[in-house]
C-alpha positions in Angstrom: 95.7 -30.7 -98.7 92.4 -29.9 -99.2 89.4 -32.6 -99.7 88.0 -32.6 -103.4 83.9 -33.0 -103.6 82.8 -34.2 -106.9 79.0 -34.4 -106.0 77.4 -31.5 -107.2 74.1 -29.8 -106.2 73.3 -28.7 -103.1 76.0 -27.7 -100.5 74.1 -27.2 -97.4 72.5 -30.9 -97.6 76.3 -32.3 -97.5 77.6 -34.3 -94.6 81.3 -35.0 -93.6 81.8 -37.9 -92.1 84.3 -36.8 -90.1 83.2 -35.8 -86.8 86.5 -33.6 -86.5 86.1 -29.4 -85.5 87.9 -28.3 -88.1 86.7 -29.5 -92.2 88.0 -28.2 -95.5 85.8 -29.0 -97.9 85.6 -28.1 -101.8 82.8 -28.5 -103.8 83.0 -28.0 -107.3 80.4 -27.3 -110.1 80.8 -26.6 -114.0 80.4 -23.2 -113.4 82.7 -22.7 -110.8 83.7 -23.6 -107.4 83.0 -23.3 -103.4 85.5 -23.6 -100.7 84.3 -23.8 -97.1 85.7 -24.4 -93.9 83.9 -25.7 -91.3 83.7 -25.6 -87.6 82.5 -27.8 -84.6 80.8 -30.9 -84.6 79.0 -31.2 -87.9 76.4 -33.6 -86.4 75.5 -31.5 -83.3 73.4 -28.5 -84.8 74.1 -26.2 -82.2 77.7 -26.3 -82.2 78.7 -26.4 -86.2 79.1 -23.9 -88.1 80.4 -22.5 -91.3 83.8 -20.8 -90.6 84.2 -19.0 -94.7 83.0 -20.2 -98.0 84.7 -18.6 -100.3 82.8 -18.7 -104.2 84.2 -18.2 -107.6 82.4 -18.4 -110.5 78.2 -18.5 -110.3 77.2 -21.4 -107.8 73.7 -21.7 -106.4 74.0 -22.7 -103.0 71.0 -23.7 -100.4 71.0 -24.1 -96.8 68.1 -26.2 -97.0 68.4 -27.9 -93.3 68.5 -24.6 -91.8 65.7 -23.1 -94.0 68.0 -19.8 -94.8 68.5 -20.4 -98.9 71.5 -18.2 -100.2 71.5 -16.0 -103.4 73.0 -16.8 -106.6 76.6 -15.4 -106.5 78.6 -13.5 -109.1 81.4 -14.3 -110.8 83.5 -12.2 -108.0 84.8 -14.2 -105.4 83.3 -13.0 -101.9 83.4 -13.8 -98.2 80.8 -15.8 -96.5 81.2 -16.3 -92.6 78.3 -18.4 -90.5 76.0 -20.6 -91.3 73.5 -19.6 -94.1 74.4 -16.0 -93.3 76.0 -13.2 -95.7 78.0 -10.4 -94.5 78.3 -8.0 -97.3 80.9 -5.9 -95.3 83.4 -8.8 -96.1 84.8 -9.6 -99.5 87.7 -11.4 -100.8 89.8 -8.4 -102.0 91.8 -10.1 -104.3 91.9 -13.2 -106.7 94.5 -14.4 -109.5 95.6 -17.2 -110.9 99.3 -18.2 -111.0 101.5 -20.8 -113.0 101.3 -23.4 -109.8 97.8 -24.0 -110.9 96.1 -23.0 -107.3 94.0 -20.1 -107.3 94.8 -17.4 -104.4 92.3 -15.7 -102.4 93.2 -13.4 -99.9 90.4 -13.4 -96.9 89.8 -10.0 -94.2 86.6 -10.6 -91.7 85.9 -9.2 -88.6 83.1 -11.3 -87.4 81.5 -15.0 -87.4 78.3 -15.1 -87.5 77.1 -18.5 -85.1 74.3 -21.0 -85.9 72.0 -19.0 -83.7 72.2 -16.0 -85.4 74.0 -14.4 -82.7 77.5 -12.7 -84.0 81.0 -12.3 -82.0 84.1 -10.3 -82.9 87.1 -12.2 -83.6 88.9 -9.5 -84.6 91.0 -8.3 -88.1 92.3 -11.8 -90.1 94.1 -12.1 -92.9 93.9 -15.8 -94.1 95.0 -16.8 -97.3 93.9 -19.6 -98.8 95.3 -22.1 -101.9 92.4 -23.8 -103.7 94.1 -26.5 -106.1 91.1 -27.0 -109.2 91.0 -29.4 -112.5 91.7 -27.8 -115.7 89.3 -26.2 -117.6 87.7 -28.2 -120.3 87.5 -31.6 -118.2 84.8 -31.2 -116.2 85.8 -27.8 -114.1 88.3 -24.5 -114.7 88.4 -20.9 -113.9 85.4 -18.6 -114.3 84.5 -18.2 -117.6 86.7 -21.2 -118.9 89.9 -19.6 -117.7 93.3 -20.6 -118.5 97.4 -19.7 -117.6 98.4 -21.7 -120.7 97.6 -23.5 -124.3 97.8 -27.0 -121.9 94.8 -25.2 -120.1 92.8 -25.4 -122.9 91.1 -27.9 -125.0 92.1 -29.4 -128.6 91.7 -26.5 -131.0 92.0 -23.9 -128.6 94.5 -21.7 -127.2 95.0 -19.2 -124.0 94.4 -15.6 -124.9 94.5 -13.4 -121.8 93.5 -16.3 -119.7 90.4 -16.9 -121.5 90.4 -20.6 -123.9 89.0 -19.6 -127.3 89.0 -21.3 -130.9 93.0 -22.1 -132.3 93.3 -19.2 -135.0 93.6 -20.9 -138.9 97.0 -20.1 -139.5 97.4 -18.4 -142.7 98.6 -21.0 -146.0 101.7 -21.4 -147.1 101.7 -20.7 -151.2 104.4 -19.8 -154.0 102.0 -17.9 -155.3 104.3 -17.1 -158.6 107.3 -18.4 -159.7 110.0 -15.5 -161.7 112.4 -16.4 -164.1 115.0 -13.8 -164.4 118.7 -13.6 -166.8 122.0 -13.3 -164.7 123.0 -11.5 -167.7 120.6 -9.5 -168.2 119.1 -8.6 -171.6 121.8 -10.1 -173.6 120.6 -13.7 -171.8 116.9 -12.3 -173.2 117.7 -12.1 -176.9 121.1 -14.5 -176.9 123.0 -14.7 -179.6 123.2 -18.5 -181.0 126.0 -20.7 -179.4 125.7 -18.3 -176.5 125.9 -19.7 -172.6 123.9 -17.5 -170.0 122.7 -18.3 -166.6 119.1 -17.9 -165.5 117.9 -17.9 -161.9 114.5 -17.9 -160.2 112.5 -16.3 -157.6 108.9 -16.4 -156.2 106.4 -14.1 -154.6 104.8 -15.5 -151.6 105.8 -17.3 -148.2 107.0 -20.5 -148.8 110.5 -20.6 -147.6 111.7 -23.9 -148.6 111.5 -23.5 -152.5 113.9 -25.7 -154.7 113.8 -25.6 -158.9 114.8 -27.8 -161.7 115.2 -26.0 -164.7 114.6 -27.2 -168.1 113.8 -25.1 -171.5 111.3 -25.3 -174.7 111.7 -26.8 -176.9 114.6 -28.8 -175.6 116.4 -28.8 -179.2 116.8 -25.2 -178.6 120.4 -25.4 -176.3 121.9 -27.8 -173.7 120.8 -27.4 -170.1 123.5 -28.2 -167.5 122.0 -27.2 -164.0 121.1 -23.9 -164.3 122.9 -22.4 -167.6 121.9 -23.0 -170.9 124.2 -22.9 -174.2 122.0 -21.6 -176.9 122.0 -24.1 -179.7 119.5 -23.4 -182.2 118.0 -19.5 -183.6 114.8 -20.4 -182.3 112.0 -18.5 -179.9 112.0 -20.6 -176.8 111.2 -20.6 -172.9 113.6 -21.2 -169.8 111.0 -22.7 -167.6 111.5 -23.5 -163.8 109.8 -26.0 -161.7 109.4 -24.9 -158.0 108.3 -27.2 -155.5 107.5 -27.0 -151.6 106.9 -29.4 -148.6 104.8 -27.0 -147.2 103.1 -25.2 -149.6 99.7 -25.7 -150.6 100.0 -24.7 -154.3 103.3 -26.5 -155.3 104.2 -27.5 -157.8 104.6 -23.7 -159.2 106.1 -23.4 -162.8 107.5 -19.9 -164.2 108.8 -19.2 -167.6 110.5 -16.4 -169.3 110.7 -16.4 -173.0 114.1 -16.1 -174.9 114.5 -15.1 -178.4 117.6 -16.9 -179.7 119.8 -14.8 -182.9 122.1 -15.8 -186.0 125.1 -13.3 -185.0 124.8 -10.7 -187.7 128.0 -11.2 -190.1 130.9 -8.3 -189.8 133.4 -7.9 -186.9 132.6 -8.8 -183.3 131.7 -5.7 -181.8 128.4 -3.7 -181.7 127.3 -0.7 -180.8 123.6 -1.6 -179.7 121.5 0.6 -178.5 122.1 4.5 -178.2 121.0 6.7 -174.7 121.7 10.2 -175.0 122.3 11.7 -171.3 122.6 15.7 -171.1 125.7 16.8 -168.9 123.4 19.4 -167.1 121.7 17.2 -166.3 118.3 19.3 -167.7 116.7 18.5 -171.1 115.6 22.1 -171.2 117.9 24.6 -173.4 118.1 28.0 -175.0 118.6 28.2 -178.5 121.9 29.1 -180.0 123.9 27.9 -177.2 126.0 24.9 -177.0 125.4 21.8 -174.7 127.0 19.2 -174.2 125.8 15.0 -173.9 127.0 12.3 -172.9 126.3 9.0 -175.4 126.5 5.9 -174.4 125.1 2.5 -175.8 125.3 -1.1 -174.4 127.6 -2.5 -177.3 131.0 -3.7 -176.4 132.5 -1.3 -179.2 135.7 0.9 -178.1 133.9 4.3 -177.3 136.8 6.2 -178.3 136.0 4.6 -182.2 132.5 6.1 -182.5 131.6 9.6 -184.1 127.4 11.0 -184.6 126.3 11.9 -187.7 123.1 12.8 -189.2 122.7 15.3 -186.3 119.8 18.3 -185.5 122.6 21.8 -185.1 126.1 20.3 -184.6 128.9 22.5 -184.4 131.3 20.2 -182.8 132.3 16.2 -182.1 133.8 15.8 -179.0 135.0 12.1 -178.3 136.9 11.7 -174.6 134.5 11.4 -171.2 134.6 8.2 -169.0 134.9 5.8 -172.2 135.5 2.8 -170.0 131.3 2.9 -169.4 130.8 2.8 -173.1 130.6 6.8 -173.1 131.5 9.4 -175.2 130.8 13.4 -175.0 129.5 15.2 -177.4 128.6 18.9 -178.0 126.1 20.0 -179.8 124.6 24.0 -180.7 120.9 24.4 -180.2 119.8 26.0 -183.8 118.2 29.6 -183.2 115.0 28.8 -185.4 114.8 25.3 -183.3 111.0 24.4 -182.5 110.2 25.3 -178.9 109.7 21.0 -178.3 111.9 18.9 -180.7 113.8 15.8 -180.5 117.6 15.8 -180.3 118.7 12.3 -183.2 121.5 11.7 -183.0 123.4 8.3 -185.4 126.3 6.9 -183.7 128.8 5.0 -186.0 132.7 3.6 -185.5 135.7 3.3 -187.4 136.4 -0.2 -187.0 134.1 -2.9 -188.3 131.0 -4.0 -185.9 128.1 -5.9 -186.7 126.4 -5.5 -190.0 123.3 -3.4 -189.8 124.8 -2.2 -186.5 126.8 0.8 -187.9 124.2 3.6 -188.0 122.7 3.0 -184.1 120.3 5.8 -183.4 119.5 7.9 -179.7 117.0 10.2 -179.3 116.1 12.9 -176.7 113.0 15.2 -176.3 114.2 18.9 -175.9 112.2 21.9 -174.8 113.5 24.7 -176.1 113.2 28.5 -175.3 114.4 32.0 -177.0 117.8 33.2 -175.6 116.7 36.7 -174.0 120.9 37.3 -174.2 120.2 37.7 -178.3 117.2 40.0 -178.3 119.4 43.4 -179.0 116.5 46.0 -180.9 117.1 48.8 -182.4 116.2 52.3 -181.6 116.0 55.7 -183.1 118.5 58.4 -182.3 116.9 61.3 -180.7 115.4 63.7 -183.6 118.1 65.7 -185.3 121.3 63.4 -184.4 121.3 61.0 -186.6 124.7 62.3 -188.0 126.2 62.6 -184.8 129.5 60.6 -183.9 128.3 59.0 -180.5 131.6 57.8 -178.5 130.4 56.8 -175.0 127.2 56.4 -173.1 126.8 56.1 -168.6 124.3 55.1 -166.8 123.5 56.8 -163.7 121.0 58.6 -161.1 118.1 56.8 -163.2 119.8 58.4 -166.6 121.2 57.2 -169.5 123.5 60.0 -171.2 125.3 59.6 -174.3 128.3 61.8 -176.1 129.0 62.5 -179.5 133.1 63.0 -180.5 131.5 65.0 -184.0 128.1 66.1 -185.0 125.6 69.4 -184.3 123.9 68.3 -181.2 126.8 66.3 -179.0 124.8 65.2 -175.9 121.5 63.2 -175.4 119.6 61.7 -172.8 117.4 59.0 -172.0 115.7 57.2 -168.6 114.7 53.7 -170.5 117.8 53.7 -172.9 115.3 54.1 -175.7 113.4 57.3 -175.6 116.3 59.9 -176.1 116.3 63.7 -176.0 119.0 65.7 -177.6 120.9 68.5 -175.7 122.7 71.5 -177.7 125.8 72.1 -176.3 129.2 73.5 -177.6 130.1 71.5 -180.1 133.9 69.2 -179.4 135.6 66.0 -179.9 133.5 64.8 -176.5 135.6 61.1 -176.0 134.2 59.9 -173.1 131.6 60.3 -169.8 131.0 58.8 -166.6 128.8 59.6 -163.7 129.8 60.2 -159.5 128.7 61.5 -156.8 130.6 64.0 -155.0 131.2 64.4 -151.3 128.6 66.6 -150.7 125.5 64.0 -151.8 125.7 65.9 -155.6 125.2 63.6 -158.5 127.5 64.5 -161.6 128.4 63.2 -165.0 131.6 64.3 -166.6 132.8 64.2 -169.9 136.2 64.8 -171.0 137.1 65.5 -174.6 140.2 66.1 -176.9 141.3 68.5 -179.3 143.0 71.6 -179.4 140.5 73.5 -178.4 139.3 74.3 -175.1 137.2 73.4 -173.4 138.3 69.8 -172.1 135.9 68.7 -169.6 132.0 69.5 -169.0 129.4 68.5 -166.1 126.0 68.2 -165.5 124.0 68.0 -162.2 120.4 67.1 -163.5 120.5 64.1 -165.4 122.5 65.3 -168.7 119.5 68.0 -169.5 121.5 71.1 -169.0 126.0 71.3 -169.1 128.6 73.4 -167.9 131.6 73.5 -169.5 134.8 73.7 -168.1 137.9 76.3 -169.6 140.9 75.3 -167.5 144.2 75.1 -169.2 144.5 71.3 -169.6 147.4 70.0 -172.3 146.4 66.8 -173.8 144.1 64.7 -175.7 141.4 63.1 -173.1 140.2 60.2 -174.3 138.8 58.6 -171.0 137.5 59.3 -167.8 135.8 57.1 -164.7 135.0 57.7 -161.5 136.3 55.8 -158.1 135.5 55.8 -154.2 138.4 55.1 -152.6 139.2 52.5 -149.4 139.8 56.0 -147.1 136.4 57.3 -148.8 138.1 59.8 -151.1 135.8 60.3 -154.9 137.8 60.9 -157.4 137.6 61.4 -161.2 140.5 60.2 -163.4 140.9 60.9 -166.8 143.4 59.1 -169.2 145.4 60.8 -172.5 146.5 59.1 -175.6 148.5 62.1 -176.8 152.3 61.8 -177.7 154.2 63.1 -174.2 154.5 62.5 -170.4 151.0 64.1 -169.2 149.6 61.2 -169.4 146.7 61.6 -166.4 144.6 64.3 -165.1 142.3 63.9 -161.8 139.6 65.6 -160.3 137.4 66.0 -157.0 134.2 67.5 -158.8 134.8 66.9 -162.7 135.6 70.8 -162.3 139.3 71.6 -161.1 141.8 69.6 -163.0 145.7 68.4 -161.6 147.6 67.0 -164.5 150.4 64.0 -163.7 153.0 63.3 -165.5 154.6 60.1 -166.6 157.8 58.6 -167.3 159.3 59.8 -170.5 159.7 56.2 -171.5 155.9 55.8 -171.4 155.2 58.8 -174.3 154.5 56.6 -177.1 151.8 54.8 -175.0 148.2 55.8 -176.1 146.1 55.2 -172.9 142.4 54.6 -174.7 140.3 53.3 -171.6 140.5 53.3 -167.6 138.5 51.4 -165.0 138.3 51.6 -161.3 137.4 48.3 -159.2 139.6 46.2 -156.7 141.0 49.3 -155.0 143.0 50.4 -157.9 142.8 52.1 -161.3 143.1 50.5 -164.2 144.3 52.1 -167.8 145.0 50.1 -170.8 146.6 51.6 -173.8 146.1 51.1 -177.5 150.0 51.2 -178.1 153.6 51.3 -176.9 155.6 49.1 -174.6 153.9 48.5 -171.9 150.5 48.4 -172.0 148.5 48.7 -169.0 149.4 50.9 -165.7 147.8 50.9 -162.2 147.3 53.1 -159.7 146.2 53.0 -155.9 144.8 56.3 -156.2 144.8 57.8 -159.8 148.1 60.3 -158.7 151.1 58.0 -158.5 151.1 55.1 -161.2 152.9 51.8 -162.2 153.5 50.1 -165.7 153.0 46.3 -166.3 153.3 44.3 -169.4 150.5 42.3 -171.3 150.4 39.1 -172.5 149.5 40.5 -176.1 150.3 43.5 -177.6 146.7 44.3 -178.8 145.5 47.5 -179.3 143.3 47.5 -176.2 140.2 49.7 -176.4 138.6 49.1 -173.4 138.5 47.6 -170.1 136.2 47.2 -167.3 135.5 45.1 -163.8 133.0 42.9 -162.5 132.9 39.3 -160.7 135.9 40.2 -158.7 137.9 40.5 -162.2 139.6 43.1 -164.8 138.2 42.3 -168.4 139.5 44.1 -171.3 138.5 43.9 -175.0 141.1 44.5 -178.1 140.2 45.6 -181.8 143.1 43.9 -183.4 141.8 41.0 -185.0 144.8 39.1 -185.9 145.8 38.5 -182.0 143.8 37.4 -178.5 141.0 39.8 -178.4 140.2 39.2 -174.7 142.5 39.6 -171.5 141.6 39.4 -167.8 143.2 39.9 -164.5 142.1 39.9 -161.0 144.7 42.3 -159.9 144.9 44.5 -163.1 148.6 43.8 -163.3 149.1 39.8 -164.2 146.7 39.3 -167.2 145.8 36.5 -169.0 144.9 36.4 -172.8 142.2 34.6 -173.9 140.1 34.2 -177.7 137.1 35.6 -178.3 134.5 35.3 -181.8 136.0 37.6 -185.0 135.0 40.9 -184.6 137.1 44.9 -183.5 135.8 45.1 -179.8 135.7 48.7 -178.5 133.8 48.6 -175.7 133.4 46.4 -172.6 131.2 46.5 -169.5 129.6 44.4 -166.8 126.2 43.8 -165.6 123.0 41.4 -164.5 125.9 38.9 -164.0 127.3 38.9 -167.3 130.3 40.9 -169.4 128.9 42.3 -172.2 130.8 43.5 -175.4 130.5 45.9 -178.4 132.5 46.1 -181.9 132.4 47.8 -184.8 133.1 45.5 -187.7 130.0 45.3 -189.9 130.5 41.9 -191.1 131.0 40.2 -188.2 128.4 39.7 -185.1 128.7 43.1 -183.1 127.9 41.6 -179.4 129.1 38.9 -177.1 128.9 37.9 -173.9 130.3 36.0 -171.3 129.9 34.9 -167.3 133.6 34.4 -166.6 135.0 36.6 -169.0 137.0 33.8 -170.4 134.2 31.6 -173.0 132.3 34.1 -175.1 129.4 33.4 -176.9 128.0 36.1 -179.9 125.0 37.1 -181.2 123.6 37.6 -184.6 120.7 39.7 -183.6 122.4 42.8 -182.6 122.0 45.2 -186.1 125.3 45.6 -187.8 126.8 49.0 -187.0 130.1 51.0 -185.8 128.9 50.2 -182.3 132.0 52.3 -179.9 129.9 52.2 -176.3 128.6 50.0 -174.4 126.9 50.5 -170.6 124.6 48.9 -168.2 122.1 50.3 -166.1 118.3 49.8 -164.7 117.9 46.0 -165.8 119.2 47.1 -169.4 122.2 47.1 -171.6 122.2 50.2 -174.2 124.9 51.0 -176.7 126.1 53.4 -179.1 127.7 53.8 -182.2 129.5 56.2 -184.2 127.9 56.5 -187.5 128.1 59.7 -189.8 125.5 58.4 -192.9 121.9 58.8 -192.1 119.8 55.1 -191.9 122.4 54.2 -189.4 121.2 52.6 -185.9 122.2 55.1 -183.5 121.6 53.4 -180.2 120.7 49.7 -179.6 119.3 48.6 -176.3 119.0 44.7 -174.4 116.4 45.3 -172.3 116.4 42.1 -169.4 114.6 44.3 -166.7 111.4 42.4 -167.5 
């Protein structure tokens, strides 16, 4: 075990009195500390010696009996060998502290240096050497005030990285505010009187170990047992908690949350409260015109399924049903046309059954932007100069063209590339039925018009767009009252043409539009008037206006199949889109809508009032035309199933309807001048 020194001061001027070789010695300061070994007899100046000193910290040490002074040493440990004498070469190349509270120094010298000054080789050492010191802060310690842990240090300090410094003031421990809340939520807020609700509190801060008596004021205004109050008297008062902590410095804390006790309003039990209007899709933006639907709810207890609005902004319909068991019922509600852009959707919700007093007439409200449907912005266009008695039947789009037919009238044919510029064509004036546009094998682009009559000719093309026609003199029997062109699955183009005449030819096809084969039907199908035919799906499709069996399909135009029809319409025209058949009827008295994805199993479905002639699909919507004056002459639809109509199409006998460039353009068949001619729904912008 090492010898402790406690004098402090000089180190050469000490003596052992020990006369033994060998002397460990440590000498200690407040800066730091010196260990030194030393060798031979200490009173016999030619044979002592110092063996190592080895220095941490700064110590001033003076070899005063030898006259060699040493320099002040840093806070570095380092290697001393002889007496009085430094080596530089030699240092102590390590020094830690570890949690047996002896300080390690690891020693490598290669030379002593001897009182005389003379210097031998001993050769490479490694000593290591375990220096036991006091703790810091009572009189010695590591350089610098070092420490291994808290018990290191002195009171009000700590051990941060084996340095003592000041104890950190921990942060204080507060309630800081105290919040009263209702288990039950607003209806513990405004209680009705005789009432029992239970209120609860919490607190913002970091005391942990918070407790709370509650009490209320004034204390007439209910009983208190523990934390639930019955409501006693109609009065304003405050739940109030007191919070108190053993720890924290700003308890007691009191919170407070005001209640407003009620006099139950006289009339039944139930109430419908207050009214949220929710829209089911789920945007408050609309179009006007269209319907939407809400949801309605209100935080009353009264049986959804009793309540009905009144007193509403546009309401076409009451619709009572949803998920009543949340307090909800739907309701539907049609956007008025002249609607402001912004407006706010009232609606006043009452019930059947007796509620509240004054609770009868609850009102919701819900801001509404609202925007012009661009579905009912049909316009109205001129016919070209010098038509305006012509018949117009049927109008295609196609190759950038519009082209329209007339089945009666001087000039028969015009042409348009917006839908609302037209240019007439003179041609030979016929009962022109129908036209459609293809293109043929060989890249040319073709409309074709078929016509009825006895008369020839039947059929006419045109390569350029409608501005020049040839017509066509080929013996066809038969009244032609359709025609459209299809592409089939092996790549074939063929034109098909459809007959309403009494007899079996009921069909005629064509490569070109030019050469004609006529196909015969079965002689139980020559009462059926075939009035329109479609193409889509990998089939034909021609509906009839009469007879037993109303539709027929065909993989290829030439050999053909009859299936029935849910109703026994007279179906004027049919078309597809969406994956789906659609056909429109002008019987008014039945279904005026059927569709079918496969063009033989239909389905029936009812569409708005009006004689629908003509049908097509485009810009993701099916768009039809009628002729009955007093009714709305358009409507649309997205599924082909719910159809919605519009009031600003202009009232006419509208027989045509097509799509093409970003535009929907129709026809109608009008023989008194100051008649629309052609009416155009132009989206493309």
């Amino acid at each position: 075990m090492p010898h402790r020194s406690n004098r402090k001061g000089d180190l050469g001027n000490y003596r052992p009195e020990s006369s033994a070789a060998d002397i460990d010695n440590i000498f200690f300061t407040e800066e730091g500390w010196v260990y030194r070994h030393f060798k031979g007899d200490p009173r016999d100046p030619n044979t002592r010696f110092w063996d190592e000193i080895i220095v941490a910290g700064e110590v001033d040490l003076d070899d005063t009996e030898n006259g060699n002074p040493l320099e002040t040493l840093s806070a570095t440990p380092r290697h001393y060998l002889g007496l009085g004498s430094t080596d530089a070469s030699n240092s102590v190349d390590g020094y830690e502290s570890d949690g047996s509270g002896y300080a390690t120094a690891d020693i490598d010298f290669e030379e002593v240096f001897l009182p005389t000054g003379n210097s031998r080789v001993i050769g490479t050492t490694d000593k290591i050497f375990d220096v036991e010191y006091p703790k810091p802060g009572s009189g010695g310690g590591t350089p610098g005030g070092g420490c291994i842990t808290d018990d290191d240090c002195g009171p009000d300090e700590i051990c941060v990285n084996g340095k003592c410094e000041p104890s950190p003031v921990p942060d204080p421990i507060l309630i800081e505010q105290v919040i009263v809340t209702s288990l039950s939520g607003a209806g513990g807020v405004s209680p009705d009187l005789g009432e029992t609700h239970e209120y609860t509190f919490s607190i913002t801060g970091n005391a942990t170990d918070t407790q709370g008596i509650m009490r209320i004021e004034p204390v007439s205004a209910g009983t208190v047992v523990n934390n639930t109050v019955t409501w006693t008297d109609n009065v304003n008062a405050k739940v109030i908690f007191d919070v108190t902590s053993a720890t924290a410095e700003d308890s007691p804390a009191i919170g407070e949350l005001e209640v407003n006790v009620k006099t139950p309003p006289a009339g039944g039990d139930s109430y419908i409260g207050d009214v949220t209007i929710t829209p089911v899709s789920g945007t408050t933006d609309v179009t006007k015109g269209m319907e939407y639907e809400y949801d309605v709810s209100f935080d009353g207890d009264v049986d959804p399924s009793t309540c009905y609005v009144t007193n509403t902004t546009g309401v076409v319909a009451n619709i009572t049903g949803g998920d009543t068991s949340l307090g909800v019922f739907r309701w539907k509600g049609k956007v008025g046309k002249s609607a402001a852009d912004n407006f706010t959707l009232k609606l006043t919700v009452q019930s059947n059954v007796d509620v509240q007093e004054d609770d009868n007439n609850s009102e919701g409200e819900l801001e509404l932007t609202a925007s012009a449907d661009p579905w009912d912005e049909w316009g109205e266009i001129p016919a070209a100069e010098g038509t305006e008695l012509s018949n117009w039947k049927s109008v295609a789009y196609g190759d950038g063209k519009f082209v329209a037919i007339a089945h009666a009238g001087d000039i028969p044919v015009m042409h348009s590339t917006d839908g609302k510029d037209w240019h007439p064509v003179a041609v030979e004036a016929h009962k022109w039925n129908s036209v459609t546009y293809g293109e043929l094998p060989d890249g040319t682009k073709r409309f074709v018009v078929v016509g009825s009559g006895f008369k020839l000719p039947k059929a006419m093309t045109s390569d350029d767009g409608g501005e020049t026609w040839t017509t066509h003199a080929e013996t066809i029997s038969g009244g032609y009252t359709a025609v459209t062109y299809g592409e089939l699955p092996d790549g074939t183009k063929r034109f098909v043409a459809v007959s309403s005449d009494d007899g079996q030819s009921k069909v005629m096809t064509s490569p070109d539009g030019v050469t004609w084969t006529r196909y015969d039907k079965p002689q139980e199908d020559e009462q059926n008037a075939y009035h329109s035919v479609a193409y889509g799906n990998g089939k034909f499709v021609a509906l009839a206006w009469s007879g037993d069996n109303r539709v027929m399909t065909s993989p290829d135009g030439v050999t053909w199949t009859d299936h029935a029809v849910t109703e026994e319409n007279f179906w004027t025209s049919v078309t597809y889109g969406d994956g789906k058949f659609v056909a429109v009827g002008s019987d008014v008295d039945v279904a005026r809508v059927m569709t079918s994805t496969d063009g033989e199993t239909w389905t029936s479905h009812p569409a708005p009032d009006q004689s629908w002639r003509s049908v097509t699909y485009g810009n993701g919507r099916f768009v039809a035309v009628g002729n009955w004056s007093k009714r709305n002459a358009v409507m649309t639809s997205t599924d082909g199933v719910t159809w919605t109509d519009y009031a600003s199409a202009p009232a006419g006998d509208w027989w045509s309807v097509t799509y093409g460039d970003g535009k929907f353009v129709a026809v109608a068949e009008g023989t008194k001048a100051g008649k629309p001619s052609v009416m155009v729904l132009d989206l493309s912008s």
